[in-house]
MDTraj code that builds the backbone (N, CA, C; nanometers):
import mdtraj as md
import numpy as np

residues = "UNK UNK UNK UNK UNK UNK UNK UNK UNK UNK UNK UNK UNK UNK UNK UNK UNK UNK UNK UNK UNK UNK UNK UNK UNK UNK UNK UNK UNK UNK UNK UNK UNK UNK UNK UNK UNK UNK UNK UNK UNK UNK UNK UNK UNK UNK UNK UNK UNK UNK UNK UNK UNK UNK UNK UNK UNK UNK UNK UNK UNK UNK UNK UNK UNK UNK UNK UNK UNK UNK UNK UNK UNK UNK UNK UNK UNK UNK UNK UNK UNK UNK UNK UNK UNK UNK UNK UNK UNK UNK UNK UNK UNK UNK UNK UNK UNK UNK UNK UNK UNK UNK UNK UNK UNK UNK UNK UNK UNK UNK".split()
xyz = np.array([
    [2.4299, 0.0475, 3.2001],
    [2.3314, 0.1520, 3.1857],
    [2.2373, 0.1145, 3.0704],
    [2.1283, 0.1625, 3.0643],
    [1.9821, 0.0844, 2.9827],
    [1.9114, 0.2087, 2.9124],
    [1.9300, 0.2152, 2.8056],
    [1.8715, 0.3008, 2.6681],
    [1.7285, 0.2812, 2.7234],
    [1.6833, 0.4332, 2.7164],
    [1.5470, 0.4796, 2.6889],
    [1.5059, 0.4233, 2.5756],
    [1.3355, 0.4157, 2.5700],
    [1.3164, 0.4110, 2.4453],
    [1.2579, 0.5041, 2.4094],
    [1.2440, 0.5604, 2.2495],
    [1.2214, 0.6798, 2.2577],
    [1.1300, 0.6488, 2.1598],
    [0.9972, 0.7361, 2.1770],
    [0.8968, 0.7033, 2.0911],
    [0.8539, 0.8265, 2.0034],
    [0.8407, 0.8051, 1.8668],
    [0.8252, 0.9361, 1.7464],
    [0.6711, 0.9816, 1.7856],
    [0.6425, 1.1009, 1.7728],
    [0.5212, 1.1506, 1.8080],
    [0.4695, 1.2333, 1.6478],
    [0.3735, 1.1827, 1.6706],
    [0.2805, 1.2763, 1.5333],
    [0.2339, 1.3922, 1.5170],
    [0.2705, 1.4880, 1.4398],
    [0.1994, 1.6155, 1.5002],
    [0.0496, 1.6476, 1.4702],
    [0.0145, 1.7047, 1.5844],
    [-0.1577, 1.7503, 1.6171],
    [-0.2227, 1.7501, 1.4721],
    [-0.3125, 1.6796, 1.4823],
    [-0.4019, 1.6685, 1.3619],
    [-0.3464, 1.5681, 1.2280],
    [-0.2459, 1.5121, 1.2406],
    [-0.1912, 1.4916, 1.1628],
    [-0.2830, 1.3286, 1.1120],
    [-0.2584, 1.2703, 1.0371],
    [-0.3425, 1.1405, 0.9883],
    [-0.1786, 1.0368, 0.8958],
    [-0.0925, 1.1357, 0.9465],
    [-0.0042, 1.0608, 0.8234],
    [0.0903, 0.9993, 0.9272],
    [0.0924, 0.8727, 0.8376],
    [0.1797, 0.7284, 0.9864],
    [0.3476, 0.7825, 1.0003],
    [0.3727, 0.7910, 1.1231],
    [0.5096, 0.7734, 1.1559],
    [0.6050, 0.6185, 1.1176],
    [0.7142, 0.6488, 1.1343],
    [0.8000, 0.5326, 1.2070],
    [0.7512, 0.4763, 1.2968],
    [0.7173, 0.2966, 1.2573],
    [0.6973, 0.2605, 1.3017],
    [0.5650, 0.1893, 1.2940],
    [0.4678, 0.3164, 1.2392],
    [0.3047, 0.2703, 1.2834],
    [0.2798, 0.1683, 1.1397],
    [0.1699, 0.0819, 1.1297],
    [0.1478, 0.0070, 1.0531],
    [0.0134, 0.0653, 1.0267],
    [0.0304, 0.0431, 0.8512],
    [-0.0403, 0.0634, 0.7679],
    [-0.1485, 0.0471, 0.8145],
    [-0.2879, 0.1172, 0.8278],
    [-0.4277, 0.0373, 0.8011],
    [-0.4839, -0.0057, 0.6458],
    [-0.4865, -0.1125, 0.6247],
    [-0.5496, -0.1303, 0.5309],
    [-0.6815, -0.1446, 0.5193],
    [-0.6965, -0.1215, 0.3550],
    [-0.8057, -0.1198, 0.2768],
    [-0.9325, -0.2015, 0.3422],
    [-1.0675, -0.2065, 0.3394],
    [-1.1451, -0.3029, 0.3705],
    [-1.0846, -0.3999, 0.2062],
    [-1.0816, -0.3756, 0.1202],
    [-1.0607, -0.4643, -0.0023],
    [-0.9556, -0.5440, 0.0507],
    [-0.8305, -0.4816, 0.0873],
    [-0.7191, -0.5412, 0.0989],
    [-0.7094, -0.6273, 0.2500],
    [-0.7686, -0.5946, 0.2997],
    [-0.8348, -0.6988, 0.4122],
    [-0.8971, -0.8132, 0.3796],
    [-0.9959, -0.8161, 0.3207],
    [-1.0632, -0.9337, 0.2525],
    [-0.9680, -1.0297, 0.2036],
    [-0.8624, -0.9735, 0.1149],
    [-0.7733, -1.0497, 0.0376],
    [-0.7247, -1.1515, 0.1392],
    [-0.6484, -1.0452, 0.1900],
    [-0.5537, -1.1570, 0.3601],
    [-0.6358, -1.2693, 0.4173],
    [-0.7542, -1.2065, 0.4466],
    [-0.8304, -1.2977, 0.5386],
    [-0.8766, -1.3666, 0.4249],
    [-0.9048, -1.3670, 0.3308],
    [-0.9674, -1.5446, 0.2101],
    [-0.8048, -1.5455, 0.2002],
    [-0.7273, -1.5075, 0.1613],
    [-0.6407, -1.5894, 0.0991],
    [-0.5580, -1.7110, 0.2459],
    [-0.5405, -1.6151, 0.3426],
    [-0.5220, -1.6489, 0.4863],
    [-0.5522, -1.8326, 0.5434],
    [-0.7108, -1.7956, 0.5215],
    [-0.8480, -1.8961, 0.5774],
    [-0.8478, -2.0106, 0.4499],
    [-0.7835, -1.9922, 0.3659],
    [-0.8017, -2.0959, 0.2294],
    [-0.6448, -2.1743, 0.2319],
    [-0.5100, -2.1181, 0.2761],
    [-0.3793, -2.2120, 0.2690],
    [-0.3422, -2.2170, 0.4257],
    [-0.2534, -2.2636, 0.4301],
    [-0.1913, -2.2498, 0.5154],
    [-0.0107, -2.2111, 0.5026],
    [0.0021, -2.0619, 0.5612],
    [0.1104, -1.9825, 0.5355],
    [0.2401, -1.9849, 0.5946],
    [0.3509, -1.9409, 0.5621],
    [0.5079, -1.9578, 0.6769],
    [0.4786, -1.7940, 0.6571],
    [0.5488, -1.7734, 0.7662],
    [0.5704, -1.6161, 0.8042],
    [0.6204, -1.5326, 0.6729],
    [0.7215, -1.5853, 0.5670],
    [0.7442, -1.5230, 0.4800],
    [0.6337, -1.5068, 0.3656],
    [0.5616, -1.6265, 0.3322],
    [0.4406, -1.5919, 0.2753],
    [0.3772, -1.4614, 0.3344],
    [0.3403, -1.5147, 0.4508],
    [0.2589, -1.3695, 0.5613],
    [0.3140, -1.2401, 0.5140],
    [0.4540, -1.2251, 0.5131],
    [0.4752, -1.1221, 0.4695],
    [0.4462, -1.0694, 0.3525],
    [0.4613, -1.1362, 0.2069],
    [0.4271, -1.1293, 0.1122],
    [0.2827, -1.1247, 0.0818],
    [0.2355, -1.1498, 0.1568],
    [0.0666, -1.1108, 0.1742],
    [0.0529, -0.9642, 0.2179],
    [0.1103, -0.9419, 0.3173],
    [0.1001, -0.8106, 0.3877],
    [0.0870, -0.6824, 0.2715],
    [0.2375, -0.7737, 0.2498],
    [0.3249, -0.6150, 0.1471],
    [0.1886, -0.5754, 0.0059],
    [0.1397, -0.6865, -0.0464],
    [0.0564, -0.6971, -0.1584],
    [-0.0758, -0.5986, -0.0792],
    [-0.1346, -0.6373, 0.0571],
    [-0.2227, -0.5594, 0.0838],
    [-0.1973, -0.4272, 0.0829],
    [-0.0769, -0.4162, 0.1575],
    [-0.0296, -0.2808, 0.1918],
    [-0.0361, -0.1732, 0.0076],
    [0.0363, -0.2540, -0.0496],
    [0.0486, -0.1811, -0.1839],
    [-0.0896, -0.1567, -0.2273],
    [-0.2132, -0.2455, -0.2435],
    [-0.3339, -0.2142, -0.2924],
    [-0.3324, -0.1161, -0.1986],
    [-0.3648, -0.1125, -0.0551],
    [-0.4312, -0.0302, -0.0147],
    [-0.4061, 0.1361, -0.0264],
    [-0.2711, 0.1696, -0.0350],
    [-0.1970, 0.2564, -0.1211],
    [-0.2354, 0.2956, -0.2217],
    [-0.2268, 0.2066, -0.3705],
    [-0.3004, 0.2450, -0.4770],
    [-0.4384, 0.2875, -0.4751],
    [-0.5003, 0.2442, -0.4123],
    [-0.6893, 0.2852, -0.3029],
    [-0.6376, 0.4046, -0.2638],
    [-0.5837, 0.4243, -0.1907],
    [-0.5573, 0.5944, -0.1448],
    [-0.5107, 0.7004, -0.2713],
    [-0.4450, 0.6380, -0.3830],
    [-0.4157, 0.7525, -0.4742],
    [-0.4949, 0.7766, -0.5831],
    [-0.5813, 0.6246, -0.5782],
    [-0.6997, 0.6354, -0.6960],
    [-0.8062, 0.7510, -0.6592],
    [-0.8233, 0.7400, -0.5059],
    [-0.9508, 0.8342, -0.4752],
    [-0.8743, 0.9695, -0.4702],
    [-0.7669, 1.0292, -0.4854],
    [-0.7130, 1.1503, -0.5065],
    [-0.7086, 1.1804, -0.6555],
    [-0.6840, 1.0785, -0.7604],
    [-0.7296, 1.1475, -0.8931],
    [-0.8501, 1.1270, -0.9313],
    [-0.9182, 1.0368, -0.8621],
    [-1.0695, 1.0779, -0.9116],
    [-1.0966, 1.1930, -0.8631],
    [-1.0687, 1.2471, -0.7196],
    [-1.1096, 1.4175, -0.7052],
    [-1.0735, 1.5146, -0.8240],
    [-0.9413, 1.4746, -0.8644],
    [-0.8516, 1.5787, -0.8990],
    [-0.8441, 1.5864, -1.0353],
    [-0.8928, 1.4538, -1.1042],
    [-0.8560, 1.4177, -1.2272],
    [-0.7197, 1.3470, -1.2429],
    [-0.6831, 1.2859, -1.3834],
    [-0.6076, 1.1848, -1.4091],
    [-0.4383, 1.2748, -1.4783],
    [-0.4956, 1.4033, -1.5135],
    [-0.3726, 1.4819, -1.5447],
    [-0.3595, 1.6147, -1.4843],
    [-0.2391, 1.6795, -1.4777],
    [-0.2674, 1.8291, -1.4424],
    [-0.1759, 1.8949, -1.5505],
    [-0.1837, 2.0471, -1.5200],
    [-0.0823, 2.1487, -1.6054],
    [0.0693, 2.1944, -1.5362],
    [0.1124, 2.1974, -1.6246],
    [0.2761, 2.2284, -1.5968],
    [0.2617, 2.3514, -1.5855],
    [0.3748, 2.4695, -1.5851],
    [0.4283, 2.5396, -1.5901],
    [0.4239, 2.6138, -1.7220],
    [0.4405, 2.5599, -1.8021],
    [0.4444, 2.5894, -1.9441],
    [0.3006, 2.5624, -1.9957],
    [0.1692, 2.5062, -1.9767],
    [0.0776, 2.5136, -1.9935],
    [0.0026, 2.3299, -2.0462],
    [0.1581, 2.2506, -2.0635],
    [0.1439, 2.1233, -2.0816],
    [0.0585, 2.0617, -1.9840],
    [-0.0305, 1.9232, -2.0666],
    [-0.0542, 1.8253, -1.9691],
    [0.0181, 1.7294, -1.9663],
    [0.0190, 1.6448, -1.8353],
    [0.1299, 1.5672, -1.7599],
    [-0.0033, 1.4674, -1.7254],
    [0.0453, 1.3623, -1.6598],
    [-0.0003, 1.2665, -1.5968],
    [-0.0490, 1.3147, -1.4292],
    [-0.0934, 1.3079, -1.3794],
    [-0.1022, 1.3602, -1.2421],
    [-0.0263, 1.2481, -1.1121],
    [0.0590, 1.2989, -1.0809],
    [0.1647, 1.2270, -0.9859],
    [0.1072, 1.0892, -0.9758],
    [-0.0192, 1.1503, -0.9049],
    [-0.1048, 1.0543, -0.7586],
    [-0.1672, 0.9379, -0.9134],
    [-0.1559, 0.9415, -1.0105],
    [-0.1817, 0.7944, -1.1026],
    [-0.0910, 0.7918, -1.1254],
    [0.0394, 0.8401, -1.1169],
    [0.1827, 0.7380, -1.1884],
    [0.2378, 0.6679, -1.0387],
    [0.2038, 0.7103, -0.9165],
    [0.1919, 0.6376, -0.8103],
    [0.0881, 0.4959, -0.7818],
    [-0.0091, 0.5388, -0.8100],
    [-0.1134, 0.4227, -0.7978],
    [-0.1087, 0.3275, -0.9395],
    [-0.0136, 0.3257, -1.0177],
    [-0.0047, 0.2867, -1.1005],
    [0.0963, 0.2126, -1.0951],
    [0.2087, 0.2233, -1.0285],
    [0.3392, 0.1753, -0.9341],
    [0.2761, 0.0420, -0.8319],
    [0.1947, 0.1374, -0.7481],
    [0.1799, 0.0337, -0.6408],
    [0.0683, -0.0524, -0.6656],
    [-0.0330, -0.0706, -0.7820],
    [-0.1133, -0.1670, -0.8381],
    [-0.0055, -0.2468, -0.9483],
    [0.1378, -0.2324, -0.9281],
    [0.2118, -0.3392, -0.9932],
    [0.2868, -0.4310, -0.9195],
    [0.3167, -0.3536, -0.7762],
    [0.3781, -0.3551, -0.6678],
    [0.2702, -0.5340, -0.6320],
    [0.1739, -0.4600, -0.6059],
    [0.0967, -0.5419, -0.5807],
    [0.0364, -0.6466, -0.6070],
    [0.0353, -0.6522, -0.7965],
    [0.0313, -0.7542, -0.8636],
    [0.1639, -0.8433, -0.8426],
    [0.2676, -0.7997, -0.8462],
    [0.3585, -0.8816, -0.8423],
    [0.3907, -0.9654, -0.7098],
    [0.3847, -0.8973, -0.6020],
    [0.3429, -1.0008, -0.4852],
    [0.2664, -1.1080, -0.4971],
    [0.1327, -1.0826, -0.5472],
    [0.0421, -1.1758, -0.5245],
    [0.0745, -1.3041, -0.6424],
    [0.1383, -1.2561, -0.7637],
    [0.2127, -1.3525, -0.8332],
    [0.3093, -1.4182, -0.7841],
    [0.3895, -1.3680, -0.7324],
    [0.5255, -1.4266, -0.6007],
    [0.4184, -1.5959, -0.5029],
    [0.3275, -1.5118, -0.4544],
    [0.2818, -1.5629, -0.3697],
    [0.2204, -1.6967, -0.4249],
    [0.1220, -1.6545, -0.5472],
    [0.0758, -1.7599, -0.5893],
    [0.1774, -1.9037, -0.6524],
    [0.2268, -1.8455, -0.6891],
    [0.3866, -1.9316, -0.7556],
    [0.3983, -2.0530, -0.6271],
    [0.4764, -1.9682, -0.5235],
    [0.4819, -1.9920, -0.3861],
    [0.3946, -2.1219, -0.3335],
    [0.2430, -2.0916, -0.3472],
    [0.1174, -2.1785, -0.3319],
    [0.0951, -2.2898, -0.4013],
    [0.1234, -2.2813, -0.5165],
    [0.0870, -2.3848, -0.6583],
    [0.2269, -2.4553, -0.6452],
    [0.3091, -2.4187, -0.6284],
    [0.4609, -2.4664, -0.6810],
    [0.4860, -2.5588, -0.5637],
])
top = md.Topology()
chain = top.add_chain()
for i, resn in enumerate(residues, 1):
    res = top.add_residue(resn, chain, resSeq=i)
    for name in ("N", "CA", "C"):
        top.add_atom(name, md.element.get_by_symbol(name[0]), res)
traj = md.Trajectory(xyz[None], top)
């Protein structure tokens, strides 16, 4: 007997990726892939390590343009300012990202 496959559905209106769906990236983080891509020649694990580095910029791109709306801190509860999530995130994944592309370069030169 032969398993269905069963496919995750998004709900109406929604913009946020399921299981499964792949990232769109950045036009920036596109560029990267494709020069860095068109300039070596890669093994699939490089590829990946390319990916992940785009994927992370393009991420940090999505949380930068939420604290520029929002600003760089907000208020607590108690009336404190804090850091605002969405930069201790994009602040994560612009390290995320540096460090790939250091991986990678190592990788290239070495």
């Amino acid at each position: 007997m032969t398993r269905k496959k069963t496919a995750s559905r998004r709900p109406a209106g929604s913009d946020e990726p399921v299981a499964g769906d792949a990232l769109k990236l950045s036009p920036s983080a596109e560029a990267l892939i494709r020069d860095v891509s068109e300039g070596w020649d890669l093994t699939p694990p490089v590829r990946t390590l390319l990916r992940l580095a785009g994927e992370a910029m393009t991420k940090a791109e999505e949380l930068e343009r939420i604290t520029a709306r929002e600003g760089m801190t907000i208020g607590d509860q108690k009336g404190s300012t804090k850091p605002h999530p969405a930069a201790l995130l994009a602040r994560d994944y612009r390290a995320q990202a540096s460090g790939a592309l250091q991986r990678l370069l190592s990788h290239l030169e070495g």
